[in-house]
C-alpha positions in Angstrom: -51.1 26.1 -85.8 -52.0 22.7 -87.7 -49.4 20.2 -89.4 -49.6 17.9 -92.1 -47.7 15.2 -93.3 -46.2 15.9 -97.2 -44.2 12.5 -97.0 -41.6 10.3 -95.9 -38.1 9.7 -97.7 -37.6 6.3 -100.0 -35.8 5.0 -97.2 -38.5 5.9 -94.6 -35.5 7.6 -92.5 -37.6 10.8 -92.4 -40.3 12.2 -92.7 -41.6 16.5 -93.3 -43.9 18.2 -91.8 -45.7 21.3 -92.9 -47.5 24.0 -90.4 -50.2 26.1 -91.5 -48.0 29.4 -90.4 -44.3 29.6 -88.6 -44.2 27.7 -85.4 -41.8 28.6 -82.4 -41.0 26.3 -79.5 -41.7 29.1 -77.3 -44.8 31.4 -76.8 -42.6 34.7 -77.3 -42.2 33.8 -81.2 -38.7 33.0 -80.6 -36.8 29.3 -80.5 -36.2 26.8 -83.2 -38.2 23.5 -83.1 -36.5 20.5 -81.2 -36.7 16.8 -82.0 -38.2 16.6 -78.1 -41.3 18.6 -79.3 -42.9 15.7 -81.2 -44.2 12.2 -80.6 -44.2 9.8 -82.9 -46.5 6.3 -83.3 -47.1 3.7 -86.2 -49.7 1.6 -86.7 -50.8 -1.4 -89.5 -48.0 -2.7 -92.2 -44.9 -4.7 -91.6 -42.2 -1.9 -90.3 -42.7 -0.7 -86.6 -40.7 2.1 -85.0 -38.0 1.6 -82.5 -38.3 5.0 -80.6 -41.1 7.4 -80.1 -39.6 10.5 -80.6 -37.6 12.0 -83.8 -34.2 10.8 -83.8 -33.1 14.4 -85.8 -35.0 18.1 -86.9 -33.9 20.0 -89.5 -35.5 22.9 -90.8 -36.3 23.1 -94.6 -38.2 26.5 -94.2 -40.7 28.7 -92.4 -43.0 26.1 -92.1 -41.4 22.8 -93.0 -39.3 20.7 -90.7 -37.6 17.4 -91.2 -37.9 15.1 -88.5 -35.5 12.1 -88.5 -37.2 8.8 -87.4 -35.8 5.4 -86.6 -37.8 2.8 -88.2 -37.5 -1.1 -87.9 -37.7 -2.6 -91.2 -38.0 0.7 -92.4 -36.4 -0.2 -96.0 -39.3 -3.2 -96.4 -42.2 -1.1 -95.7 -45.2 -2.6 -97.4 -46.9 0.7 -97.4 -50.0 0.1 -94.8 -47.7 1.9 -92.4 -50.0 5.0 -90.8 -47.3 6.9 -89.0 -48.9 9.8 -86.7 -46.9 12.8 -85.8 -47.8 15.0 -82.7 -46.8 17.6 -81.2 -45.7 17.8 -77.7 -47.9 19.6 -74.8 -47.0 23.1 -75.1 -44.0 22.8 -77.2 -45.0 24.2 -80.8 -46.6 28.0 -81.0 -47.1 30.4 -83.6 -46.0 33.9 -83.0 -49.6 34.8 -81.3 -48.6 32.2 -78.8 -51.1 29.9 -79.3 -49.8 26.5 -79.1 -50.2 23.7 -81.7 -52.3 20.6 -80.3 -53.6 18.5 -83.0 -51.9 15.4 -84.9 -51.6 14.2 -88.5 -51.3 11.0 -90.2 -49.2 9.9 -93.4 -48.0 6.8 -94.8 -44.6 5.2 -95.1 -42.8 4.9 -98.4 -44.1 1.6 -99.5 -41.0 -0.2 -100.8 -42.6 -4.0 -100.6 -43.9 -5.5 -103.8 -47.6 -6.9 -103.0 -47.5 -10.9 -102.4 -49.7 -13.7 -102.3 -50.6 -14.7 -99.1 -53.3 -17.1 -99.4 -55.4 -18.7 -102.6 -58.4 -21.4 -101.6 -60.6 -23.0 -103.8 -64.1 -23.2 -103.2 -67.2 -25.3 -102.8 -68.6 -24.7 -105.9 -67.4 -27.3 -108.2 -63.6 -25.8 -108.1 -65.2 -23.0 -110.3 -64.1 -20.1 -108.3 -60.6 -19.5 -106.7 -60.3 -16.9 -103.5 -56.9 -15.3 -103.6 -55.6 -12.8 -101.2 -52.1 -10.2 -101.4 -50.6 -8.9 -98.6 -51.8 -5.3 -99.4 -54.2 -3.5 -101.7 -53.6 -4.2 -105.3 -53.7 -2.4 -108.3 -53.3 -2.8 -112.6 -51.2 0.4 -112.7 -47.8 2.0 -110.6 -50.5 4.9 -110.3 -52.5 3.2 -107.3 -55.8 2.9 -109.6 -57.2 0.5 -111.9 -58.7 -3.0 -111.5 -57.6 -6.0 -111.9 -58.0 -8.0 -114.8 -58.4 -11.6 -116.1 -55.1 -11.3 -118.3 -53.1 -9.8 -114.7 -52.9 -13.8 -113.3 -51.8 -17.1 -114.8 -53.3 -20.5 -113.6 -50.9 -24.2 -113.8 -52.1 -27.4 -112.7 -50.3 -30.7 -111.7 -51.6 -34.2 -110.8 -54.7 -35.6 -110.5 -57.3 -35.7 -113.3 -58.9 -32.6 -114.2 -56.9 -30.5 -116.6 -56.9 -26.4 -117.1 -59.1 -25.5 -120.3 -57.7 -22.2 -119.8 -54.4 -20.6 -118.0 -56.5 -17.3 -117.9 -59.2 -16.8 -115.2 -62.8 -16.8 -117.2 -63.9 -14.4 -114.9 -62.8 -11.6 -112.0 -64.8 -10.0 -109.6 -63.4 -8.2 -106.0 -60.9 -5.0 -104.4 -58.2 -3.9 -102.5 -57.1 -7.5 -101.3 -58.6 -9.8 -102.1 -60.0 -11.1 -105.5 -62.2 -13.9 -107.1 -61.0 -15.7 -110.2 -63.3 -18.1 -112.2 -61.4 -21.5 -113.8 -62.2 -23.2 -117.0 -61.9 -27.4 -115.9 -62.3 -30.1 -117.9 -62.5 -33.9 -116.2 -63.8 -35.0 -113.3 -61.2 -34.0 -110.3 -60.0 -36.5 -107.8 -58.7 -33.9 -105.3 -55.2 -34.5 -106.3 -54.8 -31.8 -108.2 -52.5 -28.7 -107.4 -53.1 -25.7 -109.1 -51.0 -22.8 -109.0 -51.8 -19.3 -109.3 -49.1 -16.4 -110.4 -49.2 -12.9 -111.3 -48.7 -12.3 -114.8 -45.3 -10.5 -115.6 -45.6 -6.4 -114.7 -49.5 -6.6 -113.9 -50.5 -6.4 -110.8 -48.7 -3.4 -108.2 -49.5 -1.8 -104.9 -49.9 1.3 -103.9 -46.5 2.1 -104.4 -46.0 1.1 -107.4 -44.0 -2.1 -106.8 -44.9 -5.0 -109.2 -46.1 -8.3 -107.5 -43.3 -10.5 -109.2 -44.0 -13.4 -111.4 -42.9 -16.1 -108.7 -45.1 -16.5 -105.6 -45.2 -19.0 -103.0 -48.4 -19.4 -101.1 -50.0 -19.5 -103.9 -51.2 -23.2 -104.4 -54.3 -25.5 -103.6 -55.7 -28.5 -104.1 -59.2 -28.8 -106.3 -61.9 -30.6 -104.3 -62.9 -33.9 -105.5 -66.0 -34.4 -107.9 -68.7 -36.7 -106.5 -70.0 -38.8 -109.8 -73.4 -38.1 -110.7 -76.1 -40.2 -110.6 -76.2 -41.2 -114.1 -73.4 -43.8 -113.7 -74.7 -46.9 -111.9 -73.6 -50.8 -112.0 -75.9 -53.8 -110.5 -74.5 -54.9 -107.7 -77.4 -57.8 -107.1 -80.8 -58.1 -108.7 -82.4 -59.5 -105.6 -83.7 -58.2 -102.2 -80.9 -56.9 -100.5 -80.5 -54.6 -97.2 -78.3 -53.7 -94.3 -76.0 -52.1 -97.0 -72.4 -50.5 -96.0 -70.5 -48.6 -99.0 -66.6 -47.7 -97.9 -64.3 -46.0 -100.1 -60.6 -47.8 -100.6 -59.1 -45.0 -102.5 -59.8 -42.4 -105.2 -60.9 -44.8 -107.3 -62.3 -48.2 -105.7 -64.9 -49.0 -103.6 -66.1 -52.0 -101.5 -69.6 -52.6 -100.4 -71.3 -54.8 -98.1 -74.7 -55.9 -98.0 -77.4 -59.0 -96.7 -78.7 -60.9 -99.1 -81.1 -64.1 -99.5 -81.3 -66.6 -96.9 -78.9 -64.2 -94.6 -76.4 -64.4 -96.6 -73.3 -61.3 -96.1 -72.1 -60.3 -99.5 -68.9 -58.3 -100.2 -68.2 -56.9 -103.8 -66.3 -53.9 -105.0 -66.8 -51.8 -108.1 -64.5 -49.3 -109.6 -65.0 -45.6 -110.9 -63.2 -44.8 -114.0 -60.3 -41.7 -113.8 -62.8 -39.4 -115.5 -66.1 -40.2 -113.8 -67.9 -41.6 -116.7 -68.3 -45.6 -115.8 -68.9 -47.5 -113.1 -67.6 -51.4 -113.5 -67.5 -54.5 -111.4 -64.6 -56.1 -110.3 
């Protein structure tokens, strides 16, 4: 005989199990099915089981037993739980007396809404954000659909550059983890925080939870524009070398150099907030 796994309750405190015929826990055909006649074993997720073996067994019908299991976190399950059910060493047979052998898999009731657990910018001008949930994510409580541009919302705070947009321009990825394009205008100093959220009832896991509006980790900094090459101030009009260029903060800079005669020069110039001038100072 062969099991499968139909599902686990909403509380993940059982779980049923349906045989291909009637099972026996003896090879006469005789002898109710015993909690000691299964193992039990999780793997991935958040919950984790406390005992190996069904805590209860009920019978539901011919071939459909409940099987009472005691799970830690059981009520928080994010859903990535695979528990696998099998059966004992000649424990389970079916009235020919052949005894069942092989396991099956299901999942755990998935009562966790999906979270953020990491966004990063990346090198590419802070064009592209990176964000990661804690499980596979979906655009529907049906477990299908992508994501879309209007599912997140972007804020920004300090610094320079400001959002063009609160909508990502652009969204490309799966299961976890997702790429989101940003609309910037300005030149950032690295100072700036921006925050990305959910949009309200948009984005749910395989359970159908929705990922709510309010996340923490869910934050970075932009990386810092370099100014182009198009902005430049004379520092000296005559032979100079041995120059030495040190950054004071975001915005100043001091520079030494040799001059005529030997000379040692110091002078500092400053970048304005946007990036478009360069002065003297």
């Amino acid at each position: 005989p062969t099991m499968s796994v139909i599902g686990s309750s909403s509380d993940n405190s059982s779980v049923d199990i349906r045989f291909s015929e009637e099972v026996f826990n003896t090879n006469g055909a005789s002898g109710d099915l015993e909690a000691s006649d299964f193992s039990l074993s999780i793997s991935g997720g958040i919950a984790s089981l406390t005992s190996g073996t069904p805590t209860s067994i009920s019978k539901i019908d011919a071939v459909t037993w409940r099987l009472g299991i005691n799970i830690s976190g059981g009520g928080t399950a994010n859903g990535e739980e695979i528990l696998t059910v099998t059966p004992a060493s000649s424990s389970i047979y079916d009235e020919a007396g052949n005894a069942a052998s092989s396991s099956t898999d299901g999942y755990l009731t998935d009562n966790a809404p999906p979270t953020i657990t990491d966004v990063t910018i990346r090198n590419d001008g802070n064009k592209t954000v990176d964000v990661t949930f804690s499980d596979k994510v979906y655009d529907t409580t049906l477990e299908f659909g992508v994501l879309e541009e209007t599912d997140f919302v972007f804020s920004i705070s300090g610094g320079t550059a400001s959002l063009n947009s609160t909508t990502p321009t652009s969204i490309s990825g799966s299961g976890k983890t997702w790429a989101l394009g940003t609309d910037m205008s300005g030149v950032a100093d690295g100072y700036e925080v921006l925050t990305l959220n959910p949009a309200g009832n948009a984005i749910y896991d395989r359970g159908g939870n929705a990922a709510s509006a309010t996340q923490s980790n869910n934050t970075t900094n932009l990386k810092a524009d370099k100014v182009g090459t198009s902005n430049a101030v004379l520092i000296e009009a005559n032979y100079t070398y041995y120059h030495s260029l040190v950054q004071m903060n975001v915005l100043n800079y001091v520079v030494a150099y040799g001059g005529a005669q030997g000379h040692g020069n110091i002078k500092t110039f400053a970048i304005s907030a946007d990036g478009s001038s360069i002065t003297n100072e």
